[in-house]
ChimeraX commands (.cxc) that place a marker at each C-alpha (Angstrom):
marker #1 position 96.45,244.75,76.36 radius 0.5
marker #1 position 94.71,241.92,77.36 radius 0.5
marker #1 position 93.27,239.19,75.39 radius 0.5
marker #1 position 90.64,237.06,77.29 radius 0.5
marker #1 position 89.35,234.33,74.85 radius 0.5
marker #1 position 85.88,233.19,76.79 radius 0.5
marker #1 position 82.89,231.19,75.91 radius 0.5
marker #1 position 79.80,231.21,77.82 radius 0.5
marker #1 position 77.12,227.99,77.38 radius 0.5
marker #1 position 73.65,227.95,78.47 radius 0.5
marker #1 position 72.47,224.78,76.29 radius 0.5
marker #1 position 71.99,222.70,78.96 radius 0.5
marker #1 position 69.20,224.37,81.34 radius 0.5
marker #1 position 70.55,222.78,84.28 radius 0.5
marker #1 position 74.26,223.92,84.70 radius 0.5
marker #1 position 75.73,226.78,82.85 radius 0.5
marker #1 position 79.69,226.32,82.20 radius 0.5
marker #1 position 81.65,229.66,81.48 radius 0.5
marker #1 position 85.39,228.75,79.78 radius 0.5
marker #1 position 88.18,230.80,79.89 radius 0.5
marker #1 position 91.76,230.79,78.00 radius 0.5
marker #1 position 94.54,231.63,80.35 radius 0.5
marker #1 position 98.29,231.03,79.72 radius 0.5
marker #1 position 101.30,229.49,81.55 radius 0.5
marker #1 position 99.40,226.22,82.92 radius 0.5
marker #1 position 96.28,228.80,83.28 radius 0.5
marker #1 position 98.29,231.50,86.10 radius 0.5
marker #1 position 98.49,234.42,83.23 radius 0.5
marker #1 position 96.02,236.36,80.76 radius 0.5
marker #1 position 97.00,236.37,77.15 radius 0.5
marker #1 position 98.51,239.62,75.92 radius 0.5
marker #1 position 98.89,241.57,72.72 radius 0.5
marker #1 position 99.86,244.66,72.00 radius 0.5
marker #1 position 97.95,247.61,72.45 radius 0.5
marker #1 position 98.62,248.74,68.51 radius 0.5
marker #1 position 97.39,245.04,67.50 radius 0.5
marker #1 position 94.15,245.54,65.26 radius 0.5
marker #1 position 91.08,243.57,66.03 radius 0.5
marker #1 position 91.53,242.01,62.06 radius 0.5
marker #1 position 94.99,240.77,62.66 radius 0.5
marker #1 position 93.82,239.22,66.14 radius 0.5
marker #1 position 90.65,237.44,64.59 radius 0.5
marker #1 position 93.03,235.77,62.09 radius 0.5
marker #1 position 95.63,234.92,65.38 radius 0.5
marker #1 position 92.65,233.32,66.66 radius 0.5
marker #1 position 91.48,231.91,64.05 radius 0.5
marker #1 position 95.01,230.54,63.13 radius 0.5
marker #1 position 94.84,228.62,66.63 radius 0.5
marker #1 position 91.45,226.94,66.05 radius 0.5
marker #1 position 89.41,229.74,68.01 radius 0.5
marker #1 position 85.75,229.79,66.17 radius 0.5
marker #1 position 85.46,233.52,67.02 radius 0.5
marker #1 position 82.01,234.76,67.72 radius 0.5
marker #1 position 82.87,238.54,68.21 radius 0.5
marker #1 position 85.31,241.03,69.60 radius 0.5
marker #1 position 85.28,243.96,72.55 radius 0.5
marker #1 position 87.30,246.34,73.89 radius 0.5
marker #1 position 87.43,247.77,76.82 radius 0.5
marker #1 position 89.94,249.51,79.12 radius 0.5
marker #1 position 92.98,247.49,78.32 radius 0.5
marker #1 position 91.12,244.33,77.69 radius 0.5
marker #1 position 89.88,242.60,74.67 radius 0.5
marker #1 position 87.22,239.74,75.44 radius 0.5
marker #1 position 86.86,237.40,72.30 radius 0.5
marker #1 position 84.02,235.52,72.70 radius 0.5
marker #1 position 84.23,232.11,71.65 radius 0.5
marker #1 position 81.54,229.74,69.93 radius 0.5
marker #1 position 80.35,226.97,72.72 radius 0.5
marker #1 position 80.38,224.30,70.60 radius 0.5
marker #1 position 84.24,224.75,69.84 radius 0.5
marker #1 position 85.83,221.65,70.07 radius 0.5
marker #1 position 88.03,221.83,73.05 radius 0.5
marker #1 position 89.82,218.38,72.73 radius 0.5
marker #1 position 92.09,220.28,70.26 radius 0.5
marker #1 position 93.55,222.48,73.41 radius 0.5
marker #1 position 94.73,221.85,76.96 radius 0.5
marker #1 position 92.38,221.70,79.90 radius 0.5
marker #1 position 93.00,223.25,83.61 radius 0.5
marker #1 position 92.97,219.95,84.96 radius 0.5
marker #1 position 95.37,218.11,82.65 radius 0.5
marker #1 position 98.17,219.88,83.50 radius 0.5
marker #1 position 99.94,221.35,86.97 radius 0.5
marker #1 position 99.61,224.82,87.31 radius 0.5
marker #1 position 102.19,225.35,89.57 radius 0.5
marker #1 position 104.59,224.73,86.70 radius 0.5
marker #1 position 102.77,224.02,83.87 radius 0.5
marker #1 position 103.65,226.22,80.24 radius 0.5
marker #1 position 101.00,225.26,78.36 radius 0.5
marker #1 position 97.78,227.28,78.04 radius 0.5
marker #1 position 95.04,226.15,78.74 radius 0.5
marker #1 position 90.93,226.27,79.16 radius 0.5
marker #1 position 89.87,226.72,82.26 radius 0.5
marker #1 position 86.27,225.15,82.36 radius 0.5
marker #1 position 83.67,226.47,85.42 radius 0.5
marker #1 position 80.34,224.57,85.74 radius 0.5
marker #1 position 77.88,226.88,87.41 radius 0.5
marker #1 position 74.21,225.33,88.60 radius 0.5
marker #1 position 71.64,227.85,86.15 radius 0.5
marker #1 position 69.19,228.08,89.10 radius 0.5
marker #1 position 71.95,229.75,91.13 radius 0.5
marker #1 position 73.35,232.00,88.54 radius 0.5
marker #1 position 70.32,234.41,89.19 radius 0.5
marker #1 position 71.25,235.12,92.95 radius 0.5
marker #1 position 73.22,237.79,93.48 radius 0.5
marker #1 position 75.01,236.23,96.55 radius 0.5
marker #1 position 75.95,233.49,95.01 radius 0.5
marker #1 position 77.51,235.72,91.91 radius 0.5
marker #1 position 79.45,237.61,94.30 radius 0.5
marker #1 position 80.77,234.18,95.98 radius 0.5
marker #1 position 81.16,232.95,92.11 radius 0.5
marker #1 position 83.61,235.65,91.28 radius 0.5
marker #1 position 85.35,235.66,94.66 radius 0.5
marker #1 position 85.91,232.10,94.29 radius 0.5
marker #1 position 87.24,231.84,90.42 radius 0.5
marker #1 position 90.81,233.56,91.71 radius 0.5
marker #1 position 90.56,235.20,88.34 radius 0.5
marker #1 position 92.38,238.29,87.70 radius 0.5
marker #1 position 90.51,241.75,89.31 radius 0.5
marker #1 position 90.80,243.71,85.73 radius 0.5
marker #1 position 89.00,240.26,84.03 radius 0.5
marker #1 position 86.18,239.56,86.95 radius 0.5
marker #1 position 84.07,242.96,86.61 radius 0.5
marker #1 position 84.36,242.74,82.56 radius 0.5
marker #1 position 83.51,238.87,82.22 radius 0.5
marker #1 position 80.73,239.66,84.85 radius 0.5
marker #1 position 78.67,242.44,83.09 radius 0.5
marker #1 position 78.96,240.48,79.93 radius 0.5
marker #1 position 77.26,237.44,80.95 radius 0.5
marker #1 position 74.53,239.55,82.89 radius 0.5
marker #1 position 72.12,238.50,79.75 radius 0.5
marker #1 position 73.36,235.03,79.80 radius 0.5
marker #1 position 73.87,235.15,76.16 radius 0.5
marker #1 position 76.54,233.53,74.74 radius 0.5
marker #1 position 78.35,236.94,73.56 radius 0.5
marker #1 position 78.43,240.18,75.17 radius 0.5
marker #1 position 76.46,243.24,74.00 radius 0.5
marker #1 position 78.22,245.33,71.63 radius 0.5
marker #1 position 80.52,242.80,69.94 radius 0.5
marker #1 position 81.84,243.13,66.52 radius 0.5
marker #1 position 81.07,241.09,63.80 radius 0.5
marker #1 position 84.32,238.42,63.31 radius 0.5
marker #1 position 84.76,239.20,59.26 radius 0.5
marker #1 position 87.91,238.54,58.00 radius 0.5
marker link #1:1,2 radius 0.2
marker link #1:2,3 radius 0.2
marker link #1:3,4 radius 0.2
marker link #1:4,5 radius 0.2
marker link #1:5,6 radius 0.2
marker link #1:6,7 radius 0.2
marker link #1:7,8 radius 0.2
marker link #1:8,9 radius 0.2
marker link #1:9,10 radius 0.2
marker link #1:10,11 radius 0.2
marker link #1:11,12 radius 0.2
marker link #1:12,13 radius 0.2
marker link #1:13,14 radius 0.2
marker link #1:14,15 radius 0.2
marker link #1:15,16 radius 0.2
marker link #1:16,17 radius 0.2
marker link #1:17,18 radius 0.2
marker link #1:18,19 radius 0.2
marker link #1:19,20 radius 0.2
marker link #1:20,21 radius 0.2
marker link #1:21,22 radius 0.2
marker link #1:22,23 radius 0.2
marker link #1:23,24 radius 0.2
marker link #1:24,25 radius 0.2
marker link #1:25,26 radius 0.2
marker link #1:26,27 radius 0.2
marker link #1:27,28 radius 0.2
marker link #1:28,29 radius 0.2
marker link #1:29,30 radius 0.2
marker link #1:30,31 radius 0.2
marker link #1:31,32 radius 0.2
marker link #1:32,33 radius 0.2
marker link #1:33,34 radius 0.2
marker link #1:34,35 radius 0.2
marker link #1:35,36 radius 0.2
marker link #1:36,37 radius 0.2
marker link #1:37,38 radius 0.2
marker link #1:38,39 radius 0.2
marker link #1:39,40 radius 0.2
marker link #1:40,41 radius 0.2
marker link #1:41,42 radius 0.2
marker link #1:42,43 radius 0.2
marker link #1:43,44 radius 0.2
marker link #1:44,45 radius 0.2
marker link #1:45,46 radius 0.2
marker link #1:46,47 radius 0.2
marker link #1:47,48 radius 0.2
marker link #1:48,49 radius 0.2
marker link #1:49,50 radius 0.2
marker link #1:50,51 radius 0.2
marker link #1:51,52 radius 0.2
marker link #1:52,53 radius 0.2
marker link #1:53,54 radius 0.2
marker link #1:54,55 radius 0.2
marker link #1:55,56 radius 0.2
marker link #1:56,57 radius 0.2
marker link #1:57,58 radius 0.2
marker link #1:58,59 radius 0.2
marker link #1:59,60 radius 0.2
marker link #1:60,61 radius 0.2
marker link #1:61,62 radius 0.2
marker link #1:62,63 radius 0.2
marker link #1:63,64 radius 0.2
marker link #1:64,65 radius 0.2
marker link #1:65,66 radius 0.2
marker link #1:66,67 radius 0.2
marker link #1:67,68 radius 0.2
marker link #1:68,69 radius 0.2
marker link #1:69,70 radius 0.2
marker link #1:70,71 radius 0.2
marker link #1:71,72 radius 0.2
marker link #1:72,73 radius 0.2
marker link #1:73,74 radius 0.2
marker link #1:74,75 radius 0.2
marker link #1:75,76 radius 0.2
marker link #1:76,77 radius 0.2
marker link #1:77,78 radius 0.2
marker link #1:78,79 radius 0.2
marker link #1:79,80 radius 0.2
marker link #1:80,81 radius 0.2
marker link #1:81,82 radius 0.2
marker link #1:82,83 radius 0.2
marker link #1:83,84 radius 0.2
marker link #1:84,85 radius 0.2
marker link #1:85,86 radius 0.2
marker link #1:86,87 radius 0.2
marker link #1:87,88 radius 0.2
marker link #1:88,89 radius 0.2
marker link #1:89,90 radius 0.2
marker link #1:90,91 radius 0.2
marker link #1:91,92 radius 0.2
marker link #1:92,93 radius 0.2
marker link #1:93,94 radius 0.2
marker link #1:94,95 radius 0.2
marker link #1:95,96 radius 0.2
marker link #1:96,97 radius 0.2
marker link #1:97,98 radius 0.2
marker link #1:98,99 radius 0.2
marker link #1:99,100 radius 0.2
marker link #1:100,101 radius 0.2
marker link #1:101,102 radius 0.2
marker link #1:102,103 radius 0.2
marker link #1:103,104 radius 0.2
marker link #1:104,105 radius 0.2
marker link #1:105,106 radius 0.2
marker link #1:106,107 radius 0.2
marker link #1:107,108 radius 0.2
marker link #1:108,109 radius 0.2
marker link #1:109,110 radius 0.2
marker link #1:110,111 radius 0.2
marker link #1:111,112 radius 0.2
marker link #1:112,113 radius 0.2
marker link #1:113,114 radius 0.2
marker link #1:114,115 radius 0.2
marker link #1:115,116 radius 0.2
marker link #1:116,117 radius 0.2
marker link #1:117,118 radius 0.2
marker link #1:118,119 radius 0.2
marker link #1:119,120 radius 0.2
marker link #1:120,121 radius 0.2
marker link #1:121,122 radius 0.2
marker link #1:122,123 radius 0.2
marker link #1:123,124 radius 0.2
marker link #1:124,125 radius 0.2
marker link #1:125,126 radius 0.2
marker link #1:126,127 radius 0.2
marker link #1:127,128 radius 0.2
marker link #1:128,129 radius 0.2
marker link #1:129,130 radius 0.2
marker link #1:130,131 radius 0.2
marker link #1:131,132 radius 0.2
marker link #1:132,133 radius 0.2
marker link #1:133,134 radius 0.2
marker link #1:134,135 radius 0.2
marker link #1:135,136 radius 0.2
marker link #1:136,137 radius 0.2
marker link #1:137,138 radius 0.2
marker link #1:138,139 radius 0.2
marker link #1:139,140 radius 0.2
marker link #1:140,141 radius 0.2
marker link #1:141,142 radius 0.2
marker link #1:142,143 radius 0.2
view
């Protein structure tokens, strides 16, 4: 299955900036098993300094959605590293002007342009429809 740490931030009314955890230099989703409960990957994630907001499954993918305010200088960022070769995983950071995110076109471009993975776009996409910063339906991250 497919683990897609993600955090979505609206604080700043001007530009949006959606963050995504990839793997290998930021060229492969995350994986766990399919068996893996969601307890045992909250504590994984909470282990590796993920402030875990809430959990959801769906179809072979598990989007953890992940507090804004994290502090990222504890991880790897897209652009520190090469991701032709790069091992390290990573955040990927996009910055998306707010007054744009409500045009259709431009959501369709948005997606088209990320290069993210086809199973990830349509899932990441409907959860940020409310621009909240965690998709309807998550659980509760108790430990």
């Amino acid at each position: 299955m497919i683990l897609a740490p993600y955090f979505w931030d609206t604080s700043d009314p001007n530009w949006f900036k959606l963050g995504i955890f990839l793997s290998a230099g930021g060229r492969e989703l995350w994986n766990v098993d399919d068996k893996d409960k969601d307890k045992a990957i909250l504590k994984m994630l909470k282990e590796n300094g993920f402030p875990v907001l809430g959990l959801k499954r769906q179809a072979g993918l598990l989007l953890a959605s992940i507090d804004p305010k994290a502090n990222l200088s504890e991880f790897y960022m897209w652009d520190e590293v090469d991701p032709a070769t790069a091992q390290e995983d990573v955040w990927r950071i996009f910055t998306i002007p707010a007054a744009l995110w409500t045009c259709p076109v431009f959501k369709e471009h948005f997606w088209k342009s990320a290069c993210l993975a086809p199973v990830l776009t349509p899932v990441l996409s409907g959860a940020l429809e409310g621009l909240g910063p965690a998709p309807t339906g998550t659980t509760p991250t108790t430990i």
